[in-house]
KEKE-3310 file (N, C-alpha, C; in steps of 0.2 Angstrom, whole numbers, plus 5000, padded with zeros to 4 digits):
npx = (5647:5632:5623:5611:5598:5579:5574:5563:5562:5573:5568:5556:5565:5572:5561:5556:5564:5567:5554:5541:5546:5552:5549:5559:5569:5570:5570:5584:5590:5591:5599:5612:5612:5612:5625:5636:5636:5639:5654:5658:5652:5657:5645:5631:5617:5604:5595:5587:5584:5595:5590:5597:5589:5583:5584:5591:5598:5585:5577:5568:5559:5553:5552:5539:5528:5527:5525:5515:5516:5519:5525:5533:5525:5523:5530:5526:5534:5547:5559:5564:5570:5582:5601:5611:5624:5619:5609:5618:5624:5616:5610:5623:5622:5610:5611:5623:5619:5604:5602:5599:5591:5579:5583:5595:5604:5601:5607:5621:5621:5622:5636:5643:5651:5645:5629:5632:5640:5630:5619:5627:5622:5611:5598:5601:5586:5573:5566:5577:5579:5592:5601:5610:5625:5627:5642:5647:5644:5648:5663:5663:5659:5669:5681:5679:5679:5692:5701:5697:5703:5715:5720:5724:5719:5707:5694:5696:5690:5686:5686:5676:5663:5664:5661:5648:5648:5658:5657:5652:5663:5671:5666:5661:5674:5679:5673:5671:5674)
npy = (5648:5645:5651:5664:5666:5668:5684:5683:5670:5668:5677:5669:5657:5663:5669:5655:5650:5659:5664:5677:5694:5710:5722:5732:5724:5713:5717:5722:5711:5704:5713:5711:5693:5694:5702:5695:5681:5688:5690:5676:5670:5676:5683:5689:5683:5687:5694:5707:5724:5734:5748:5766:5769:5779:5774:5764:5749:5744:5730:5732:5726:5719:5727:5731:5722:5720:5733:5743:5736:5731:5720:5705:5688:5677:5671:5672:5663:5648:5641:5629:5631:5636:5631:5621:5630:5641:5642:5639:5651:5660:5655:5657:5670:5674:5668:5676:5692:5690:5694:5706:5722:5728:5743:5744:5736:5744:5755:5751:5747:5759:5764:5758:5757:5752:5757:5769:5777:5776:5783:5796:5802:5805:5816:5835:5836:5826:5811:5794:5785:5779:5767:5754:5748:5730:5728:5735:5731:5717:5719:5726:5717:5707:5712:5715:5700:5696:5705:5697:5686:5689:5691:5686:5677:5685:5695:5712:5728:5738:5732:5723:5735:5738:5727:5723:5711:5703:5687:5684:5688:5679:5665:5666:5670:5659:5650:5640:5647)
npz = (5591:5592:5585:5585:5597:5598:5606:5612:5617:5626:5636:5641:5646:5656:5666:5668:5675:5686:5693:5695:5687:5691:5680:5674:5683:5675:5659:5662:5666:5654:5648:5653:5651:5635:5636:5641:5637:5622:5625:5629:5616:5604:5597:5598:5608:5606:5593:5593:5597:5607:5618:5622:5638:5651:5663:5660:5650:5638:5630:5617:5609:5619:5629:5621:5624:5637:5640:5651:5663:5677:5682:5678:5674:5665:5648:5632:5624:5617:5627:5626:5613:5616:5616:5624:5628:5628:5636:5650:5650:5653:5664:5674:5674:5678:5692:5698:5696:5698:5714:5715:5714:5702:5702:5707:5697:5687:5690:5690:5675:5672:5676:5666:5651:5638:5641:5646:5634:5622:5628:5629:5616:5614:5612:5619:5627:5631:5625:5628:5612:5607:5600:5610:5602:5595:5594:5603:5615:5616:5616:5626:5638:5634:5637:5649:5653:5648:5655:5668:5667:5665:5679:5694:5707:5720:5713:5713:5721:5712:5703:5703:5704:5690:5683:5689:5697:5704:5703:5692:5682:5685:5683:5668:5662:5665:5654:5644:5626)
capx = (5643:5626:5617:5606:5590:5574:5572:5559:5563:5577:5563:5552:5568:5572:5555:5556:5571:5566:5548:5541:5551:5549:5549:5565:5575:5568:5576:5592:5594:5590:5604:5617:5615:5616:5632:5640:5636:5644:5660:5661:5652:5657:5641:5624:5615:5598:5596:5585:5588:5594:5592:5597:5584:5584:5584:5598:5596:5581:5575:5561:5556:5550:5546:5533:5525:5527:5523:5510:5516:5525:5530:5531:5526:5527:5530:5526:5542:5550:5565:5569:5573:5590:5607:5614:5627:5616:5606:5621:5629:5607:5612:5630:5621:5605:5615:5626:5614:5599:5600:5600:5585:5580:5584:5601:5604:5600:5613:5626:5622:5623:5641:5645:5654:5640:5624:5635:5643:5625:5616:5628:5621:5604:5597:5600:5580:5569:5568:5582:5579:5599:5604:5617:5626:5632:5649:5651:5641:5652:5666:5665:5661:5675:5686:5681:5681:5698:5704:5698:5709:5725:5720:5725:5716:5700:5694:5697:5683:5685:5683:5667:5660:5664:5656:5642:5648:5663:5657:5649:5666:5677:5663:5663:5681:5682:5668:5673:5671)
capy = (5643:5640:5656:5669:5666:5674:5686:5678:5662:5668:5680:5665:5655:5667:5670:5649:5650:5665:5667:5684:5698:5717:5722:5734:5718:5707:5720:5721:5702:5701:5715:5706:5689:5696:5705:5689:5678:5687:5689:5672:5665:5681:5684:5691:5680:5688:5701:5711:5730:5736:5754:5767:5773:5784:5768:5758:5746:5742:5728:5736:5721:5712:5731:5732:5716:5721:5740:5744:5731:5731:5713:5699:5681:5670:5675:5669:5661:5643:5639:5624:5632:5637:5629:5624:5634:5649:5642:5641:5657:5662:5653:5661:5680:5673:5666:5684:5698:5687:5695:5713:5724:5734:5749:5742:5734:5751:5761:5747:5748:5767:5764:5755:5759:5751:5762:5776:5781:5775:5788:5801:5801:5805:5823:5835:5836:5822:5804:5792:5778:5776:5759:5750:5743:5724:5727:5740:5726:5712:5722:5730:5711:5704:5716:5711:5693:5695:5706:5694:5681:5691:5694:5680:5679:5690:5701:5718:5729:5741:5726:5722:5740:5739:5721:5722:5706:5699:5680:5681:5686:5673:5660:5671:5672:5654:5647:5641:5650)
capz = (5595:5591:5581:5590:5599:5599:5612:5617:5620:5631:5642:5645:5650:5664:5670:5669:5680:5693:5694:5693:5691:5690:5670:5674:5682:5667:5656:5665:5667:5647:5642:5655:5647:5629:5634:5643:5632:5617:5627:5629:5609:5599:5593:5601:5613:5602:5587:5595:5598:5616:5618:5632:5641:5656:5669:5658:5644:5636:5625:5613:5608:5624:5631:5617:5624:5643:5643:5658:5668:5682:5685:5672:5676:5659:5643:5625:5619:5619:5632:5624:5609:5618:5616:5633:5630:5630:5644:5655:5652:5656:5671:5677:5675:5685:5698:5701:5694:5701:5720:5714:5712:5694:5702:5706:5690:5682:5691:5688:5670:5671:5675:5659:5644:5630:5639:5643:5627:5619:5630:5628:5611:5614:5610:5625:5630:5627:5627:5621:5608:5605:5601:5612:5597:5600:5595:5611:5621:5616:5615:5635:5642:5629:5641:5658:5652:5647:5661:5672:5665:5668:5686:5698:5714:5719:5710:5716:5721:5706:5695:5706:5704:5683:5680:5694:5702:5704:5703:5684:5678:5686:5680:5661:5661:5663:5653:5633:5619)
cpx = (5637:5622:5612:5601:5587:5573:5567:5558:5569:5573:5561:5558:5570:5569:5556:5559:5570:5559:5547:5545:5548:5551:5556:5570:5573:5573:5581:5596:5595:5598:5610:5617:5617:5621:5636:5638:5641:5649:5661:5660:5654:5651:5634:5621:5607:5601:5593:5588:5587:5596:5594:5594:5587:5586:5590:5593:5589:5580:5569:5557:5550:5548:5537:5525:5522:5525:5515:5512:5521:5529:5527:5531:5528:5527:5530:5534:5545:5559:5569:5573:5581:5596:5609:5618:5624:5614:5612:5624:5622:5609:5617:5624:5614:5607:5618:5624:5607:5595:5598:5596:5584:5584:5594:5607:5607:5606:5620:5628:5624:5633:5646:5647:5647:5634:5628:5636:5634:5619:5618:5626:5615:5603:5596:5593:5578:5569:5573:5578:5586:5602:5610:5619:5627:5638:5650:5648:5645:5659:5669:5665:5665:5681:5686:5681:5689:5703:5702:5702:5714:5726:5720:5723:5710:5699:5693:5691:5681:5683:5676:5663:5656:5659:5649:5642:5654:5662:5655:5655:5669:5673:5664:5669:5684:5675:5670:5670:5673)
cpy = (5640:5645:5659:5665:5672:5676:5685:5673:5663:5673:5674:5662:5656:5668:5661:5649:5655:5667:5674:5688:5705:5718:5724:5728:5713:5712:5722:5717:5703:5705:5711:5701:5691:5696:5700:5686:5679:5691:5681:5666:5670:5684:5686:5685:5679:5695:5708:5717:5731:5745:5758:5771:5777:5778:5763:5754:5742:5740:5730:5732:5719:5720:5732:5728:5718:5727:5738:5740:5733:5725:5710:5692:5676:5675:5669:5668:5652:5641:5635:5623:5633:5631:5628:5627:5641:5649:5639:5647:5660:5659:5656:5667:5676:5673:5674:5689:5696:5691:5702:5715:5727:5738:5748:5741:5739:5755:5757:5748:5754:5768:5763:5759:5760:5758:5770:5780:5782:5783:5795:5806:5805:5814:5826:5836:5832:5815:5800:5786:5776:5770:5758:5747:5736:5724:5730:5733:5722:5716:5726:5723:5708:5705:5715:5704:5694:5698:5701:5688:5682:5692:5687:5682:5681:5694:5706:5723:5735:5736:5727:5726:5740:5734:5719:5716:5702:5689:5680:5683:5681:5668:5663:5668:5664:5647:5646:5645:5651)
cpz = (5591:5586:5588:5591:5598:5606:5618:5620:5626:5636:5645:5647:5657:5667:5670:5675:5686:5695:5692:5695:5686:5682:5671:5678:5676:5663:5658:5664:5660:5644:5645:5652:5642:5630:5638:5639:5624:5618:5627:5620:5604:5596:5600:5604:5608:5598:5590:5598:5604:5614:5624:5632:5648:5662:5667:5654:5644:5629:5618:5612:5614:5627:5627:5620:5634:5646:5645:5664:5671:5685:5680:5675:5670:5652:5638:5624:5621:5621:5627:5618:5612:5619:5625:5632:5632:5636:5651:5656:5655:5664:5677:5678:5681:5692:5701:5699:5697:5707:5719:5710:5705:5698:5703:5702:5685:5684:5691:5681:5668:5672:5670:5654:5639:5632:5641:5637:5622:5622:5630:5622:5609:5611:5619:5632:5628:5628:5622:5619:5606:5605:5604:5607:5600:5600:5602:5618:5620:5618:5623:5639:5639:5636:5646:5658:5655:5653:5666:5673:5667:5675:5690:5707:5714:5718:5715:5717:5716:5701:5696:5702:5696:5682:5683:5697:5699:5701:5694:5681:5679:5679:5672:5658:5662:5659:5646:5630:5613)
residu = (UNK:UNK:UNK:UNK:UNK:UNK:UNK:UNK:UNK:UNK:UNK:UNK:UNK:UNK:UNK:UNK:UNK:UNK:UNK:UNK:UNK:UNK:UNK:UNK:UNK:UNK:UNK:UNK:UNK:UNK:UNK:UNK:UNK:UNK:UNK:UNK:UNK:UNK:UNK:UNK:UNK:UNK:UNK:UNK:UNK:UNK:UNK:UNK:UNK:UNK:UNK:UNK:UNK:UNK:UNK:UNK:UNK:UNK:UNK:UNK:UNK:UNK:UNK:UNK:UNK:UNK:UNK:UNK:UNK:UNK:UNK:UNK:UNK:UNK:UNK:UNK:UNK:UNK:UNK:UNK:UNK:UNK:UNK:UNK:UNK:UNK:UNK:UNK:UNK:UNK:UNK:UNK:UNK:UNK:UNK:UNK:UNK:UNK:UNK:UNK:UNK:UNK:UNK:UNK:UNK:UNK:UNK:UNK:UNK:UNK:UNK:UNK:UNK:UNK:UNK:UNK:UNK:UNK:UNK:UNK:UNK:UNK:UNK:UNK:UNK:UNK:UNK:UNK:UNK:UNK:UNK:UNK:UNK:UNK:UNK:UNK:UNK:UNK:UNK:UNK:UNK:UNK:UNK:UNK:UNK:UNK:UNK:UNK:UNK:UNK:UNK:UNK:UNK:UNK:UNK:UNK:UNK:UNK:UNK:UNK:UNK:UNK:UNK:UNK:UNK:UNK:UNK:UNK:UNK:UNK:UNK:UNK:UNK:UNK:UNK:UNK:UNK)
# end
């Protein structure tokens, strides 16, 4: 498609798009795009490192920027640097990840392939910093993409469970790439 963004031009786009939101939904919203996105352009969304935390994936980067807070209103970065491809797939996950809290988010993510295997990883006391690679991020959404291609009709509510809302893969799974 288009070459990565910076992470933070894709922050400020989504606080552009949704007002304020809690730091833990800000970084949830941020690993979903990334990993929608590069199921449908092959490539990362941003370079920035997502790691697994105890709460589900986090950005390091934009935590760096956001720790103490509890809610973020604007952020340094430019929107407009974004592709519209990017700013609709930024669009699709808003729309279907949008209604659902961090805390929500976080035990969605917990179900996941990328931050599981990532956290399994970890040292068995202590805090993790294990990176999410993007291959396993592109990689897991690649796989509900595509599953949801070979699936005719509604998605099932095992799909649901896995991808955390039926609507972002339909939309996903039928978006070029």
């Amino acid at each position: 498609m288009t070459g990565s963004a910076s992470v933070h031009d894709v922050a400020a786009y989504i606080l552009e798009q949704t007002g304020t939101l809690a730091t833990m939904k800000f970084q949830k919203l941020l690993y979903y795009c990334n990993g929608w996105y590069s199921a449908v352009s092959d490539e990362p969304l941003f370079e920035s490192r997502i790691e697994a935390w105890k709460y589900g994936p986090v950005v390091r980067d934009v935590y760096t920027k956001h720790r103490r807070q509890t809610a973020v209103t604007t952020w340094e970065g430019n929107p407009s640097q974004l592709s519209q491809a990017q700013r609709s797939v930024i669009d699709i996950v808003l729309n279907a990840y949008g209604a659902f809290s961090g805390m929500k988010l976080a035990d969605m993510t917990h179900n996941e392939r990328p931050w599981a295997e990532a956290w399994a990883r970890k040292p068995i006391q202590g805090f993790s910093t294990e990176e999410i690679s993007p291959e396993s991020i592109r990689d897991y959404f690649r796989e509900l993409r595509s599953n949801a291609r070979e699936e005719s009709g509604p998605t099932t509510s095992s799909r649901r469970g896995r991808s955390g809302n039926s609507q972002v893969v339909r939309e996903a799974a039928s978006t070029a790439g």
